[in-house]
Each structure stands twice: as structure tokens, then as C-alpha cells.
N, C-alpha and C positions, 0 to 999 in steps of 0.2 A: 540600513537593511541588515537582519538578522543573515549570517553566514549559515549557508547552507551545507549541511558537515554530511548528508546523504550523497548530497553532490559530489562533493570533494570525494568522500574514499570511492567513488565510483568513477570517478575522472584520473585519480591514482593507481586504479588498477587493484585496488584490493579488497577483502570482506567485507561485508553487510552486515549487521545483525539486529532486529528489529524486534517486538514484542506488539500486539496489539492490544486495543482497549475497547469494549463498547458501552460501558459507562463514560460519556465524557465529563464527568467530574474533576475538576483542576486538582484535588487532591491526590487521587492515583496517578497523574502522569506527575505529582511532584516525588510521590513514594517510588515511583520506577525513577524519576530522574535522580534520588538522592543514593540509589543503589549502583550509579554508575556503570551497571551493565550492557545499555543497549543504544548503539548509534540514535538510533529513532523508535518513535512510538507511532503508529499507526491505528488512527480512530477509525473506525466500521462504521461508518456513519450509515451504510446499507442497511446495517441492522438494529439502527437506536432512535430516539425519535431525538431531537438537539432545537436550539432555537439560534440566532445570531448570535443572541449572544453567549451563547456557551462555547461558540467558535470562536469569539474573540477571545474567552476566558482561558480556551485550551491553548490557543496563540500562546495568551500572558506566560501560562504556568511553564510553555515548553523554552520560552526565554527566558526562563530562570537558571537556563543548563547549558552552557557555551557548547558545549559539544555534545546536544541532543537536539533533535530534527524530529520532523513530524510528517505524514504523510494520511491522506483520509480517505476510504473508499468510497466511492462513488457512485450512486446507481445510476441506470440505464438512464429512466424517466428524468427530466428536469436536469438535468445531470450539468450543462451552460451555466446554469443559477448556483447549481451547488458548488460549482469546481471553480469558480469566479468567487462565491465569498468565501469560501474555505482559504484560496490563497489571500487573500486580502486580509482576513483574520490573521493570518501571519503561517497557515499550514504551509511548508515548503515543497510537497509532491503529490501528487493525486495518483490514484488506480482505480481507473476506468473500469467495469464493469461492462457485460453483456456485448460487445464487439463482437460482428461477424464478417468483418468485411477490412481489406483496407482500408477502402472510405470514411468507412464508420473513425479506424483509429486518425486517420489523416484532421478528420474534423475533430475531435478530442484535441489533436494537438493545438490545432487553430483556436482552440477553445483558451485554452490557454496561453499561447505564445501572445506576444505583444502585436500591435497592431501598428507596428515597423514593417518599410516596403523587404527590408531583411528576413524580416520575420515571419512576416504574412499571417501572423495572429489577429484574434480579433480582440482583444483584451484589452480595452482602452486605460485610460491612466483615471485612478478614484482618489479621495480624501477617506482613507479607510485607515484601523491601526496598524497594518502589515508597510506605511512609510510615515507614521508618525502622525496622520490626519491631515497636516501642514508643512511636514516636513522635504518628504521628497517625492510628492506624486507628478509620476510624468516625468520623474529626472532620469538622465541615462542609468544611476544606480537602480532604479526601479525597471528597466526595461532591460541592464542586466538581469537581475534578479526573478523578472519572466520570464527569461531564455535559459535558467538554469536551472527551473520547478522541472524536478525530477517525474518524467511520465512513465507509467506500469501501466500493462493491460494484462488483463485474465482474458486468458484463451478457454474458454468457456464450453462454447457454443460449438456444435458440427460446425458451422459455416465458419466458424473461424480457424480447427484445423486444417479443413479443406481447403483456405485461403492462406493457410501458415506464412509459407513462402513469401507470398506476395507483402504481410501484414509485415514482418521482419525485414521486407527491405523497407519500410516505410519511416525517411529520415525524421529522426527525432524520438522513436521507440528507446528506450534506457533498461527497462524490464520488460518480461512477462512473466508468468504464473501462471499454471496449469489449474484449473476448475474441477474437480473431477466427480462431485456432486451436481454440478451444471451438469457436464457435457455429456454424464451418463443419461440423466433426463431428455437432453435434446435430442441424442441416436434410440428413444424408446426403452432404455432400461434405467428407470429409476431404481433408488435403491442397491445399484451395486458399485458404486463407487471407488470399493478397493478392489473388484474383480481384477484377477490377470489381465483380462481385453484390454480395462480402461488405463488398469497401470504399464501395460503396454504402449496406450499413446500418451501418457505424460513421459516416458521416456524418449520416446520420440519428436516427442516438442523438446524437451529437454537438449535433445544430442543437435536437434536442427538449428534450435536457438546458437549453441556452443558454436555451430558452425558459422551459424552468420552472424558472431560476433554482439550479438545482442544477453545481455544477461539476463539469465533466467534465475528467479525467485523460488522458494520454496517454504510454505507453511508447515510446521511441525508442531504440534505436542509438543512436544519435550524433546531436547537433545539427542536421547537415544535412536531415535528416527533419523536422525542427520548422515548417519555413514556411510549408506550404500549412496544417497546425493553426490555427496562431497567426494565419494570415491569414482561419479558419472564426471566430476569438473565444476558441479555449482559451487559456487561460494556464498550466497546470496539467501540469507533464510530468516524468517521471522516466524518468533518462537510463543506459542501459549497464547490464551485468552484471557481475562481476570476473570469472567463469569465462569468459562472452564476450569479454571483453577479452585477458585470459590468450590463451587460443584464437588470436583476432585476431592478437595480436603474436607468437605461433610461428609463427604460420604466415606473416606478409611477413616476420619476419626470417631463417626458415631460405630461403624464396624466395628472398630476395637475396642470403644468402651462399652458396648452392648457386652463384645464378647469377655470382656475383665467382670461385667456386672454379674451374666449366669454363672461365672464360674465363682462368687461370692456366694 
């Protein structure tokens, strides 16, 4: 079983730092994994359309990187099917999506955890390539290795600040993440997402988190976004999109050669 290096710097107590991907093409997570810069990559599976086998492929490519981890978002619907072959493929964390309830996350967990009276997961043992197809399904390395998929939940949803509390004492929580294009939609204002209101309660998920001991996550742009975070207590952030990115640099590079062009 592939070592899970999410895990580890989170069991040691120390930063995070992740990138996401929603092309899942094995060749971007080999060009992020030859740059060395990020714990983990994280596919958006929420927002990309993928088939089996391009999760086994993203598996392959993220073990090509001893000290790169992987983590895939999750949606709502289907969400048992998806979060079972994405570990099996060899993803090593999931983030759950749309959660309003404890319940909701308690079951996410059982979704994944093993189906030990320890564990109380429902995740039976497969011949899949995340233990070698024949190598170690059903071994205690493998029911390790379920008990140590790293689980994130996006606190999204009204009902799930409302239930904050409760959702953060629910064992087995590792992260959360603040939604704030959700959760403006769910309280009736779409569209304001970075309003004062809303950036008001991701602080407040934020500080409660700190408090009970659960880490909390944080999506950025780009680094410069990081400071007032890290100056609240988070350490925990995952940085850029490739399509953002993409985007980003057509767009100042045709700027600027448009503007070198009239000026010819």
C-alpha cells in the first residue's frame, strides 16, 4: 500500500499544501508531481466528467511520486460509488461535498472506513489496483490504509453551519473547508460570495474549527490570498486550478501582446 504522505504531515502536526486538477489527465499530475511543490493534488471530480479508468490512471501517475498524495472531490449524488472507486484506484482522501448534518458526515465516514467491528465502516475488501488486484485485499495493511483515507468535508450548506458544532465533534472529521459560493446560495443570496456577511462566517467556521481541534482547509488563487488565513491559525491550503490558470495566462498574455501590437 501506497504511503499516505496527506496523512502523515497531518498526524505530525504540520502544513498542508495541495493544488487542484479538473482535467484528470495523468500527464498534469506528472508535471505537478515533477515540480515538487505540493503534498497532494486533488482532482474535482465534482466538476469533470472521468470514467474508471482514468481513476485508476490518476492512481498510476500520483505513484510515480513518493511524497505526493492525492485527494478527489466528491459530489453529493452517488457519492458511496464514487468515494469507494476513487479509493481503490489508489486516491488516498476524499471531500465530501454538500453535508448538512452530522449524520450526513458520520455516514461519509462509514462510507469509507473498513467494515471492521473497530471501525464500523462499510468498505468491504476488493481486488482493485489501490492493493495490487492480488496482492493485499482484505489484509490488515489494507484496513490500515482505510482507517487512514484522509476525510474533508465542505461546510457548504446553512444546515451545516447551523450544525457546525455538532458536525466537528463527529469522530473521524480531518478537515473542513468553508463553501462560500454554496452557502451564499443556500441562506438566498447568490452571487455574493466574498460579501463581508459571508466572509464573516467562514471566519467563524474557521475559529470554531481551531477550536475543536479539527483542521480547517482553505482554497486560494494564489499565495497572496494566504496571509490574513495563516495569520487566523490555518495551515491547511490548496492553491490554483490548471483551468484557472490556463484562463489566467491567455488572458495577460494576449493583453499584452495585443497591447506591444497597436503600439507597432
Amino acid at each position: 500500500m501506497k504511503r499516505n504522505r496527506l496523512r502523515e504531515l497531518l498526524n505530525e502536526g504540520k502544513p498542508t499544501l495541495g493544488t487542484h486538477v479538473i482535467t484528470p489527465w495523468p500527464g498534469i499530475v506528472e508535471v505537478i508531481g515533477h515540480s515538487g511543490a505540493f503534498d497532494y493534488i486533488e482532482y474535482v471530480g465534482e466538476y469533470s466528467p472521468f470514467s474508471l479508468e482514468q481513476l485508476d490512471n490518476f492512481g498510476r501517475a500520483i505513484e510515480l511520486f513518493p511524497n505526493l498524495s492525492s485527494m478527489m472531490k466528491v459530489e453529493e449524488q452517488t457519492r458511496g460509488f464514487i468515494a469507494m472507486r476513487a479509493i481503490d484506484a489508489g486516491i488516498q482522501s476524499v471531500l465530501f461535498t454538500d453535508c448538512r448534518s452530522a449524520e450526513d458526515v458520520r455516514e461519509c465516514i462509514r462510507l469509507v472506513r473498513p467494515e471492521t467491528p473497530e471501525a464500523g465502516g462499510i468498505h468491504g475488501a476488493g481486488s482493485r489496483r489501490n492493493v495490487g488486484y492480488v496482492l493485499e485485499g482484505g489484509s490488515a495493511a489494507w484496513a490500515k490504509a482505510m482507517n487512514d483515507v484522509v476525510i474533508a468535508i465542505m461546510i457548504e450548506k446553512k444546515g451545516a453551519m447551523e450544525n457546525l458544532e455538532e458536525i466537528l465533534s463527529v469522530k473521524g472529521v480531518d478537515m473542513v473547508q468553508f463553501g462560500p459560493s454554496d452557502y451564499s446560495i443556500s441562506v438566498g443570496k447568490p452571487g455574493q460570495a466574498r460579501s463581508p456577511e459571508i466572509q464573516k462566517i467562514e471566519r467563524d467556521m474557521i475559529e470554531l474549527a481551531l477550536k475543536k481541534g479539527v483542521a480547517p482547509r482553505v482554497e486560494t488563487a494564489g499565495f497572496e490570498q494566504a496571509k490574513p488565513y495563516i495569520e487566523m491559525g490555518v495551515r491547511h491550503f490548496c492553491v490554483g486550478t490548471d483551468l484557472r490558470v490556463i484562463y489566467g495566462w491567455c488572458q495577460q498574455q494576449a493583453e499584452g501582446m495585443r497591447e506591444l501590437l497597436t503600439s507597432v
